[in-house]
VOKE-407668 format. One record per residue (C-alpha): z negated, y negated, x; residue number from 1. Coordinates in Angstrom, 2 decimals, padded with zeros to 5 digits. Example, Ala and Ser with C-alpha at 12.3 -4.5 7.8 and 13.67 -1.06 7.14 Angstrom:
% VOKE-407668
<z = -007.80; y = 004.50; x = 012.30; seq = 1> $
<z = -007.14; y = 001.06; x = 013.67; seq = 2> $
END
This chain:
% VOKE-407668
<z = -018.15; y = -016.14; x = -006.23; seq = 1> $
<z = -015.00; y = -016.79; x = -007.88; seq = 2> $
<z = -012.81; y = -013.55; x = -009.24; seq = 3> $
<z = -010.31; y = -014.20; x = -005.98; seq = 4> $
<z = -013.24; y = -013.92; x = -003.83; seq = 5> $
<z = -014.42; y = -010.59; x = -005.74; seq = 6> $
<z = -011.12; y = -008.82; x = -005.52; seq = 7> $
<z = -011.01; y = -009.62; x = -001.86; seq = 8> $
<z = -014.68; y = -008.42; x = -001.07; seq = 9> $
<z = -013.53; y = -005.00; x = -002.85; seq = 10> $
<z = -010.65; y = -005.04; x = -000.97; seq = 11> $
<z = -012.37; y = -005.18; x = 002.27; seq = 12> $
<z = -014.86; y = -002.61; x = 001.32; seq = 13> $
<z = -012.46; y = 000.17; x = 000.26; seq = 14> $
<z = -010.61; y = -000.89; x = 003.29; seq = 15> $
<z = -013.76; y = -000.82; x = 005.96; seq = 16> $
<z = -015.60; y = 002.10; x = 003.94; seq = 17> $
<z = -016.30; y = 004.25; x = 007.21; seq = 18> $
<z = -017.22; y = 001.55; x = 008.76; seq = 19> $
<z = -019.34; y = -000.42; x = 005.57; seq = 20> $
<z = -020.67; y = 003.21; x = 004.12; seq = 21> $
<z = -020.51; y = 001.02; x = 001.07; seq = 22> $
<z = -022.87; y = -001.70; x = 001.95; seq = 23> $
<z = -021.56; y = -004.67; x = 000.52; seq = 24> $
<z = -023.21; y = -006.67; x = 002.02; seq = 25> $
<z = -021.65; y = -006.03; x = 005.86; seq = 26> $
<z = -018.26; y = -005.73; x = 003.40; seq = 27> $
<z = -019.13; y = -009.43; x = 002.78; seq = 28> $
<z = -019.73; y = -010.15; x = 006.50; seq = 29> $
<z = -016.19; y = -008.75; x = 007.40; seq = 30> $
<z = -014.61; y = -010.92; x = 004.63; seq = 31> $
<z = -016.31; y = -013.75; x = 005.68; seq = 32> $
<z = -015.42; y = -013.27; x = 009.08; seq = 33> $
<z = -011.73; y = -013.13; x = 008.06; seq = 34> $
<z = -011.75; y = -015.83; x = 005.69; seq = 35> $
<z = -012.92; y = -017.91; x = 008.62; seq = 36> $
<z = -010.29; y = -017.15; x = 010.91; seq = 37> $
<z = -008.18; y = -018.28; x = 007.81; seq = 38> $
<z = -010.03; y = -021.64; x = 007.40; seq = 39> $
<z = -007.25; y = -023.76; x = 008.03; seq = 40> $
<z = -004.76; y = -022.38; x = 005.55; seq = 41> $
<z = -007.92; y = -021.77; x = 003.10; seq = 42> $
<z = -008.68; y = -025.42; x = 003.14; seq = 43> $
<z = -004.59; y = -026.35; x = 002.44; seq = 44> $
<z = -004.64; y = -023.51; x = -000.51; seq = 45> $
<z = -007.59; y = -026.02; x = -001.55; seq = 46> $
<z = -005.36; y = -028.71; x = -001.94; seq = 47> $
<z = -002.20; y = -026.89; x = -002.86; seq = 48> $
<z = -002.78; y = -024.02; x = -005.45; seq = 49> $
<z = 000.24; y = -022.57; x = -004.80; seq = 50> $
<z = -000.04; y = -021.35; x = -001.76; seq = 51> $
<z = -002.37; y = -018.73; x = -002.50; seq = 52> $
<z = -000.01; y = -015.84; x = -002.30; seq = 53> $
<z = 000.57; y = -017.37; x = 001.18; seq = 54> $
<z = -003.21; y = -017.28; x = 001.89; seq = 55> $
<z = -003.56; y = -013.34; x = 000.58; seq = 56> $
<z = -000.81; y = -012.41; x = 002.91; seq = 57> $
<z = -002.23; y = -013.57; x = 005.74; seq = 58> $
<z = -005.60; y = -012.09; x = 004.32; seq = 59> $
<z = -003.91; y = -008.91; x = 004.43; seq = 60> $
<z = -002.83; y = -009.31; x = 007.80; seq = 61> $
<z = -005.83; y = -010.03; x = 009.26; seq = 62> $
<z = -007.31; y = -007.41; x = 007.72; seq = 63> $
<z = -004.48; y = -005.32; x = 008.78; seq = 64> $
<z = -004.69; y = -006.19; x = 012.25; seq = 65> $
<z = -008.88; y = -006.20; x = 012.28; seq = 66> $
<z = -008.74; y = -002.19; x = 010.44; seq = 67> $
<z = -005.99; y = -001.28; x = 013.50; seq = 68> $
<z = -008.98; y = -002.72; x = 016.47; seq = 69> $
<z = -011.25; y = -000.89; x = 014.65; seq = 70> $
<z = -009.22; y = 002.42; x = 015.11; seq = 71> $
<z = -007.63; y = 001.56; x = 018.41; seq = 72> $
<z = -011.78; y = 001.85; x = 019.44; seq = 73> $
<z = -012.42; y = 005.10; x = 017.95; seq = 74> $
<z = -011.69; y = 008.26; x = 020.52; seq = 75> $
<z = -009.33; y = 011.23; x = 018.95; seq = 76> $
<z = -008.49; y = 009.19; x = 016.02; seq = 77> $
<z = -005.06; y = 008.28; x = 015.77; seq = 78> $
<z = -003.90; y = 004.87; x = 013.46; seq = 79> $
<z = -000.41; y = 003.66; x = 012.65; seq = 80> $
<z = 000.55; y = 000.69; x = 010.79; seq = 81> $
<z = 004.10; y = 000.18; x = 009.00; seq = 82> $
<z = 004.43; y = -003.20; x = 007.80; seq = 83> $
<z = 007.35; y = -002.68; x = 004.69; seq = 84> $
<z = 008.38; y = -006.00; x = 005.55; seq = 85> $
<z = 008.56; y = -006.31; x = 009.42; seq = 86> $
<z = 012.50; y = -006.32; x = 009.20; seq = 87> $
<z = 014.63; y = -006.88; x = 006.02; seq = 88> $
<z = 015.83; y = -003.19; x = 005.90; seq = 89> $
<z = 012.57; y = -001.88; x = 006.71; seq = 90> $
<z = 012.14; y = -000.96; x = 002.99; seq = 91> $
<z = 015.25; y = 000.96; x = 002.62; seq = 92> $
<z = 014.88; y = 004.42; x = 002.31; seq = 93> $
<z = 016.88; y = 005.17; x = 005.20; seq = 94> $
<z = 015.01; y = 002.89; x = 007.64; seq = 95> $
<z = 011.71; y = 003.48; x = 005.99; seq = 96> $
<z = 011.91; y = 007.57; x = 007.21; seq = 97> $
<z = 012.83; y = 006.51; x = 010.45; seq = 98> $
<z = 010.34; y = 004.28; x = 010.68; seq = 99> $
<z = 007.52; y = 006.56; x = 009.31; seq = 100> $
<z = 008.70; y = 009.61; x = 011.10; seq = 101> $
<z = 008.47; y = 007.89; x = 014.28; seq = 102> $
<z = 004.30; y = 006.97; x = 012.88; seq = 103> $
<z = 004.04; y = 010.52; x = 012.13; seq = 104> $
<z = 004.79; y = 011.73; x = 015.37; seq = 105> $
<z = 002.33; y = 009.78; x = 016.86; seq = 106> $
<z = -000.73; y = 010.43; x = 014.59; seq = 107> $
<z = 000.75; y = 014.06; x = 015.04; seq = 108> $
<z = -001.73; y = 014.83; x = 018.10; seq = 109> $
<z = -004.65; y = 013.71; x = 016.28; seq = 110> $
<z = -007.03; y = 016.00; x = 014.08; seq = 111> $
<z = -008.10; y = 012.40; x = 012.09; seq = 112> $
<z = -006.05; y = 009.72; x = 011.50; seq = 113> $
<z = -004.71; y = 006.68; x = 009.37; seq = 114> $
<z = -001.39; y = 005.52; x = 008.38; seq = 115> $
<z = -001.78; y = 001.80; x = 006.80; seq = 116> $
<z = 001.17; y = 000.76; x = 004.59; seq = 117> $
<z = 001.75; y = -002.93; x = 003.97; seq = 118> $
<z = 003.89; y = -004.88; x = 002.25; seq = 119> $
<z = 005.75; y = -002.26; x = 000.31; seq = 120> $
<z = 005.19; y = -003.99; x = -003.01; seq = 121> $
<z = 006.33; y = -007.57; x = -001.76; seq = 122> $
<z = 009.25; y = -005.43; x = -000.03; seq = 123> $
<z = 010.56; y = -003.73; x = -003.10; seq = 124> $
<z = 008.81; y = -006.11; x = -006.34; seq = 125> $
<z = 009.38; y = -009.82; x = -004.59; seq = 126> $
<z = 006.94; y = -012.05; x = -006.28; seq = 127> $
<z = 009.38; y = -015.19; x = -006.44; seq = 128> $
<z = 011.92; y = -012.72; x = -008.40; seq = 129> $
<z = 011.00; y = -011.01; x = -011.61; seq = 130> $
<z = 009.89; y = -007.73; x = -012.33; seq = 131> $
<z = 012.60; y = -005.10; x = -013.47; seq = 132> $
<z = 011.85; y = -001.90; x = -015.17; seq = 133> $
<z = 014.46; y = -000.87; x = -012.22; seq = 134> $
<z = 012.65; y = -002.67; x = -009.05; seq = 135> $
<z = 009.98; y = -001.12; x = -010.74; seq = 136> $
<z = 011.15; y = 002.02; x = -010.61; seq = 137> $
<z = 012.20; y = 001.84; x = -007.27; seq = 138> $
<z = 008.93; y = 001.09; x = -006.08; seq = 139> $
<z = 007.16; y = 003.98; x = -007.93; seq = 140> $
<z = 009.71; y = 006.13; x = -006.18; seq = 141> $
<z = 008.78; y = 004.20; x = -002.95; seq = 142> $
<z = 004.73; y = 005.35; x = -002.92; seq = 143> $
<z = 005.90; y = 008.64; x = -003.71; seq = 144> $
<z = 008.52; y = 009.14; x = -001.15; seq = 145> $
<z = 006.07; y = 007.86; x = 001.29; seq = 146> $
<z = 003.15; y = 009.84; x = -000.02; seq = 147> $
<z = 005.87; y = 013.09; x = -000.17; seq = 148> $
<z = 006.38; y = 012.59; x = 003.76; seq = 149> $
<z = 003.50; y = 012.24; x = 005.14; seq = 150> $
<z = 002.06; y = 015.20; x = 003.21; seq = 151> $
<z = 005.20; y = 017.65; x = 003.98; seq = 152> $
<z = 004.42; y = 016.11; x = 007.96; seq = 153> $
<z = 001.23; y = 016.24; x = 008.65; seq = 154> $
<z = 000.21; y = 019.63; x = 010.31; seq = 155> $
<z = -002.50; y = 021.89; x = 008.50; seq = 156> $
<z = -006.14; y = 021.26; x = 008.90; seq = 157> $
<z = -005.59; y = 017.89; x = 009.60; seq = 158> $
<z = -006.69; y = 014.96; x = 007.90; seq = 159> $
<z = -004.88; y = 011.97; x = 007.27; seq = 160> $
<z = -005.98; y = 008.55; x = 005.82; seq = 161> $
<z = -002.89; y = 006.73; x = 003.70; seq = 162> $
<z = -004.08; y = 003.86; x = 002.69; seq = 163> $
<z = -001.55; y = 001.30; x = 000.80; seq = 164> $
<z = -001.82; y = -002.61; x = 000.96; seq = 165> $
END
C-alpha cells in the first residue's frame, strides 16, 4: 500500500467513523469503492505524476458527496456541506458568514448534525502559489472564525459534527 494510499484509507475512516466504528477494513471497502469511481483519472495520474493534486480533489469530492448520501439517509439528522471554493468569493469572510449562516439555519432544527467544510485550505493557501506567513495567517484565522460561528450558533444541547477537508 503505498503512503498516498495510507493517508487516504485514514482519511476515509475518520471521515466514515459512525458508519466504519473503526473497522478498517469496511474503511478500505469505501476507499476502494471511491477510488474506482475515480479509475479513469487514477490511471492518467499513472502516467502523469502531476496530476495527483487533481486526483485528491476529486477524491475529496467523492467522498464529499458519498458522506452527504450517507446523511441525506439518516432520519432527524441534519448535514450541510460548504465547499470554500464553490465561487471565487466564497472564502471571503463576508461571503463565507453568509454562506454558513444560511447552513446553520438549516441544521438548526436538528438535535444531530454535520457541517462538512471543504476546500478552505486550497481557498485561502493555493497550492500553485507559495505559502506566506500572511496566507497563513489568514487561514488559521479562517478555521477559527468558522469554528467561532458555528459554536456561538448552534442551540444548547445540540450536537454538531464540524468536520474540515
Amino acid at each position: 500500500m503505498s503512503r498516498d494510499d495510507l493517508r487516504r484509507l485514514h482519511f476515509v475512516n475518520a471521515l466514515f467513523a459512525r458508519l466504519t466504528g473503526d473497522d478498517l477494513y469496511l474503511a478500505r471497502q469505501i476507499q476502494e469503492a471511491i477510488a474506482f469511481s475515480l479509475a479513469e483519472l487514477e490511471e492518467q495520474t499513472r502516467a502523469h505524476p502531476e496530476f495527483a493534486a487533481r486526483y485528491d480533489a476529486a477524491f475529496t469530492a467523492a467522498a464529499a458527496r458519498l458522506l452527504e448520501s450517507f446523511f441525506a439517509g439518516q432520519p432527524g439528522h441534519g448535514f450541510f456541506h460548504w465547499d470554500a471554493l464553490s465561487t471565487l468569493s466564497s472564502a471571503t469572510p463576508l461571503f463565507a458568514r453568509a454562506e454558513l449562516m444560511a447552513g446553520l439555519k438549516r441544521l438548526a432544527p436538528y438535535r444531530e448534525s454535520t457541517l462538512l467544510v471543504t476546500n478552505l485550505r486550497s481557498a485561502l493557501l493555493p497550492p500553485e502559489q507559495r505559502e506566506t506567513a500572511r496566507r497563513r495567517r489568514e487561514y488559521e484565522d479562517a478555521l477559527a472564525y468558522v469554528q467561532d460561528l458555528a459554536a456561538a450558533r448552534t442551540r444548547p444541547g445540540a450536537a454538531l459534527r464540524l468536520l474540515f477537508l
